[in-house]
N, C-alpha and C positions, 0 to 999 in steps of 0.2 A: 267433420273429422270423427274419429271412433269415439264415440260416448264412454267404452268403460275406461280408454285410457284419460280419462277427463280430470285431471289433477286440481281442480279447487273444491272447497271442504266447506260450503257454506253451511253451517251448525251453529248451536249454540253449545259454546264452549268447544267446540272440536279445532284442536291446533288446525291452522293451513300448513301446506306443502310448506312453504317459506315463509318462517317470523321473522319479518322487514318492519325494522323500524324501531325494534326495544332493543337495541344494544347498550344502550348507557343505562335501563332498567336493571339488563343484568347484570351487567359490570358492577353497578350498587352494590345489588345482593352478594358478587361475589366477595365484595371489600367487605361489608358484614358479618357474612360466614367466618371470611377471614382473621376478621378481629377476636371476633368472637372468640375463635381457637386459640389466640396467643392472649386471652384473656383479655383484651382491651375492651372496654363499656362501649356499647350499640345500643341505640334505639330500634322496636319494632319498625315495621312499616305498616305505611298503607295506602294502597294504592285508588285513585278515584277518577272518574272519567264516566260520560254518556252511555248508554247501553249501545253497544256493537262494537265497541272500539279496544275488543279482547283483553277486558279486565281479566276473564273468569282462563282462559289464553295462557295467559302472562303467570298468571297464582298457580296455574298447572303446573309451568316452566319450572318457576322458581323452588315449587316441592320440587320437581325432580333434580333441579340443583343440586340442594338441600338434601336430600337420599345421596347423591354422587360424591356429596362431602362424609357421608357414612353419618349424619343426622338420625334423631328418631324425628318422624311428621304424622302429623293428624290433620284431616281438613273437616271443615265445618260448614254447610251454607245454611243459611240466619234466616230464621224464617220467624212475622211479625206475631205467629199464634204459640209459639212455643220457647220455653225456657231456656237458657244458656246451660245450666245444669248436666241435662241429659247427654246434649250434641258435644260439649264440650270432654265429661267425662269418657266420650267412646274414641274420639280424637286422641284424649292422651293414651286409651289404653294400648292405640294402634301405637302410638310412639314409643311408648315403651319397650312393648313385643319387639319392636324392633331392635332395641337396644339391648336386653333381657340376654340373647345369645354369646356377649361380648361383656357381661359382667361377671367377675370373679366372685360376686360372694349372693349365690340366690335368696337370702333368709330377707338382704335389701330389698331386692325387688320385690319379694312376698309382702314386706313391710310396707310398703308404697301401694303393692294394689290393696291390701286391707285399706286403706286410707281411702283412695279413688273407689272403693266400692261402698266404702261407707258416704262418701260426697254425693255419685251417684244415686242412691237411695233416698237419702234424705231430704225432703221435703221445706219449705217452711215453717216454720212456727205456727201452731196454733194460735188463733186469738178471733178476736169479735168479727164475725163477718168472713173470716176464713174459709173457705172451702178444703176437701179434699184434693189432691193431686189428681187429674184423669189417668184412667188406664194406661192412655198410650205413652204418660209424660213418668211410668215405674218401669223405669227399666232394670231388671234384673242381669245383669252382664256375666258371662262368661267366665268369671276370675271361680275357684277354686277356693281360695283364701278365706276366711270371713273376716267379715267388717270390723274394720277396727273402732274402738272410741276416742272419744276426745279429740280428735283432729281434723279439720274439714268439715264437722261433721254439727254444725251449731245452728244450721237451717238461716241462718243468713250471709246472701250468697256471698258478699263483698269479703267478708270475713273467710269464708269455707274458699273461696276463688285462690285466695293470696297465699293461704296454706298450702293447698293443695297445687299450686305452680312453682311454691319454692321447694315443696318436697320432690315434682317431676324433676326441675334443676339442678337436684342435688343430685336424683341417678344418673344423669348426664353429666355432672361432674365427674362422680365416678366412674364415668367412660373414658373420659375426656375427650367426649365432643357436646354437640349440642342436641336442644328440641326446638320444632319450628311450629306451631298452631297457623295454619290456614284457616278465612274463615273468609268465605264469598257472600255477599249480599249484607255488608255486614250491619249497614243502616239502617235491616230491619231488626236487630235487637230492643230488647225493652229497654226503657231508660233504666232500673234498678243494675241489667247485664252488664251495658254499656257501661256507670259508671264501676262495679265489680270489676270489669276489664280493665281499665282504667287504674285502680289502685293495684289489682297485681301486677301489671305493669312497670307501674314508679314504683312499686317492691322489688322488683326483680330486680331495675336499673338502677336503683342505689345498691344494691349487694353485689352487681357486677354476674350475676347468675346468669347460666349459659341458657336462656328463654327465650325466643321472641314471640313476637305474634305479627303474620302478616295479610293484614283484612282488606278488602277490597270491596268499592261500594259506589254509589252516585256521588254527585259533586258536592252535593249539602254533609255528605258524610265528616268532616271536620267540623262542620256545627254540630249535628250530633254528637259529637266526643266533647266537644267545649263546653255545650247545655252539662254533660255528666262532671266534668270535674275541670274547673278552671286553668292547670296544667297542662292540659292534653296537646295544646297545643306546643309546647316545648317538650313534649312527652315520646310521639312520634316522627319520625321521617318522611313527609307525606310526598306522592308524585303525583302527577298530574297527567294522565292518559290520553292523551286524546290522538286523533285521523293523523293518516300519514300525510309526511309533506311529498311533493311531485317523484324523487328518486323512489322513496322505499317504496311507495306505490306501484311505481314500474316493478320494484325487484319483485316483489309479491306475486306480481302475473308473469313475468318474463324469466325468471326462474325458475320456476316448476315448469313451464312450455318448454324450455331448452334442454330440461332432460328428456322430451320427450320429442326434440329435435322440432321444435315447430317453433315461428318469429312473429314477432307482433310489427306494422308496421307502425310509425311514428305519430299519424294522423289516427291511425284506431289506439294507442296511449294517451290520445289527448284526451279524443270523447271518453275512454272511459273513467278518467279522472275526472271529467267534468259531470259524469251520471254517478258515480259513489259518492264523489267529496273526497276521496281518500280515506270513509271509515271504511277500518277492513272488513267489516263485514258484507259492506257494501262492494264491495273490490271482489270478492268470492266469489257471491250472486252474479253481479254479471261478468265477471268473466268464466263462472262455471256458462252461464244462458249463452254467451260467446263462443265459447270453443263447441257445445253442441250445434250451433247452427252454421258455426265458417265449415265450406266445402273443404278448404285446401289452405296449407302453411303457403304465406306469410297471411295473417288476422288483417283485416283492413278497416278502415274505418266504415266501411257499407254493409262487415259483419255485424258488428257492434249496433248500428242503427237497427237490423234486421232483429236483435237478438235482443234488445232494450225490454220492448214491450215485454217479452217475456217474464225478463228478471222482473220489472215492476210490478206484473201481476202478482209474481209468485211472493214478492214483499208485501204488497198489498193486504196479501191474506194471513200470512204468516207469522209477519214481520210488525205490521201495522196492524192489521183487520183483529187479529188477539187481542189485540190489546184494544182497539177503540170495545167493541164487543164487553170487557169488562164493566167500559164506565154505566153510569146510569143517565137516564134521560137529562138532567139536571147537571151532571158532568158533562155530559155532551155538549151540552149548551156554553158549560164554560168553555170547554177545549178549542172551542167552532170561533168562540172571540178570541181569544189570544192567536190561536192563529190566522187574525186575519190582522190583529195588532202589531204580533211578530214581523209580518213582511214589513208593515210602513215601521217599523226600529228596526228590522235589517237593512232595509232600504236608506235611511238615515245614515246608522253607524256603515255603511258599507260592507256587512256579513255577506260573504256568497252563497250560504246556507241558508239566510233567510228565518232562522227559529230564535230569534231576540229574546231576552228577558224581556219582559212588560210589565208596566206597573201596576198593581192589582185595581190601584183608583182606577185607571186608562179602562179595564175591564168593565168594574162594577159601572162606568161612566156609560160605555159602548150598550151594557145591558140593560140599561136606565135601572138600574136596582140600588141600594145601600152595602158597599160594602161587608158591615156583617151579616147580612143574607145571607152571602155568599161563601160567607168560612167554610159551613160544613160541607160543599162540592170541591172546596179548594183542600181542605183539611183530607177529603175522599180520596182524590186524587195523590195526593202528595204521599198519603198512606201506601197506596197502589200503585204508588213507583214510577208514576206516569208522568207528574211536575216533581219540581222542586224549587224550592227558595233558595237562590244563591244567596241574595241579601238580601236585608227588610224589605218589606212591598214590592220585592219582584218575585215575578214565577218565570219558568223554564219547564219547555220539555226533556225529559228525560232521555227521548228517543230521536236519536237525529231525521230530518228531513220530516219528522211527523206533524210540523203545521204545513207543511209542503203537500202533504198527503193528505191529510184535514179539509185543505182550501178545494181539494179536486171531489170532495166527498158530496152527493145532496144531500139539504137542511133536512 
């Protein structure tokens, strides 16, 4: 069939043709916005799930919600080498600007960006062993204004954070709407950020202030938020993201085909549910690799086999191959065990995925080593986004079907 009319969107972060499967995600959000506006107390959210399974997707969505409620938004994605400070300060300032046209009295908003540009700026505290700021982490923003004192501006973030998101709140009051901070990857914050977030947060929600924050992140990301402040867990509204079940999966490929007048038959829906798993991202892949190699509507299942190989390759490299490439020799070596521990625990608990937590003993056992040898490739990894620890002494990969992909790889 014609390749440019080829309607799946396999990307990272790029919406599909058809979001099958998060209706009651947004419906949340919409109940939040909602409240929010007739002043009712809401929690943030935040959203957590494997990588493919359109966390980053969904955080798009819900900003554009959020904008269609007439919101100011800022997004943010959390990167492990860089401060909350910077990324945060240009977030609100987009949220603001948004707001800015819809406020009656500008001397306000002048007042607030003096504040946000003094936050911005400002640094840490000097002290023993301190260093300077790097270049790229002085940001000089675009405000006009000059920096205000006294406010946000004490070089400790936790303190400067909770300031500077009740002053945003209150020019959103002054609208009478809201502000929404998006912040993707969000697990990679530093602990100091995290718990900063954290307490502006329980500041905002005991004031009833029209803030929220909706972060999105791996599955260990609500331990993250608990290590920073014991609260956190009663603090957010968390969800749980994961692969579509058998319908939204269909709708995801047979809905964007049917605008385009072409059918899938019944036996080519099964295999390709049974070659994704249902995460969409994997649902994208091959059925973008499917419609470029079916000759003619209706899709059969003999397309699907013909067009498999493809999509896996092009996962391979992409999708998996980036990422093993990252580890180090010594990573590698862990990854290669658990993945082969993974199938006999998926094999046991009955996973169709086949990518089990494993116990870290089971590993260090399998590798004939001790345990904390092993920290710092497990500590590497985990850093790198690749495992994670849902509970104590187990690890997980982050990426679905990658002990799947692992076991087909040579030593």
């Amino acid at each position: 069939m014609d390749p440019v009319r080829n309607p799946y969107a396999p990307g990272a972060g790029q919406r599909p043709p058809e979001l099958a499967g998060r209706g009651r995600e947004l419906d949340v959000f919409d109940v939040v916005l909602e409240r929010i506006a007739r002043g009712r107390p809401e929690r943030s959210l935040m959203l957590t799930g494997l990588r493919g399974v359109g966390k980053t997707v969904l955080l798009n969505t819900l900003r554009s919600e959020a904008i269609n409620h007439l919101w100011g938004t800022g997004k943010i994605e959390a990167r492990p080498d860089q401060s909350l400070r910077r990324p945060v300060a240009a977030a609100l300032h987009m949220a603001v600007r948004e707001l800015a046209p819809r406020h009656r009295a500008p001397d306000r908003i002048d007042g607030f960006l003096g504040v946000l540009k003094a936050f911005a700026q400002r640094s840490a505290p000097a002290g023993r062993g301190a260093t300077a700021p790097k270049l790229r982490d002085r940001w000089q923003p675009g405000i006009d204004v000059p920096a205000s004192s006294g406010r946000a501006d004490s070089g400790d973030i936790e303190i400067d954070l909770v300031e500077l998101l009740t002053d945003a709140a209150a020019v959103a009051t002054d609208v009478g709407t809201g502000i929404a901070i998006f912040i993707d990857e969000m697990q990679d914050l530093g602990a100091e950020d995290v718990s900063a977030l954290c307490a502006a947060c329980h500041e905002l929600s005991q004031l009833g202030a029209p803030l929220i924050v909706v972060g999105a992140g791996l599955p260990h990301l609500p331990a993250v938020l608990s290590a920073a402040k014991s609260y956190s867990e009663r603090l957010f509204r968390y969800q749980r993201i994961d692969r579509l079940d058998r319908i939204a999966a269909d709708q995801a490929l047979c809905a964007p085909a049917e605008r385009e007048e072409v059918e899938y038959e019944q036996k080519a829906l099964d295999l390709l549910y049974e070659k994704s798993g249902g995460y969409p991202y994997f649902v994208q892949a091959y059925g973008k690799a499917t419609w470029d190699h079916a000759p003619r509507s209706p899709i059969t299942a003999a397309d699907v086999r013909v067009a498999a190989p493809e999509a896996e390759a092009e996962l391979a490299v992409g999708f998996f191959g980036s990422r093993f490439e990252r580890a180090t020799p010594a990573e590698r070596e862990y990854m290669r065990a658990m993945a082969s521990l993974s199938l006999i625990e998926g094999e046991e608990s009955g996973r169709d995925d086949m990518d089990a937590a494993v116990p870290t003993a089971e590993i260090a056992r399998s590798l004939g080593r001790k345990p904390a040898s092993l920290s710092p490739a497990r500590d590497a990894l985990i850093k790198k986004g690749l495992i994670y620890s849902g509970e104590r002494g187990t690890v997980a990969f982050t990426v679905p079907h990658f002990g799947r992909y692992l076991r087909t790889q040579p030593a």
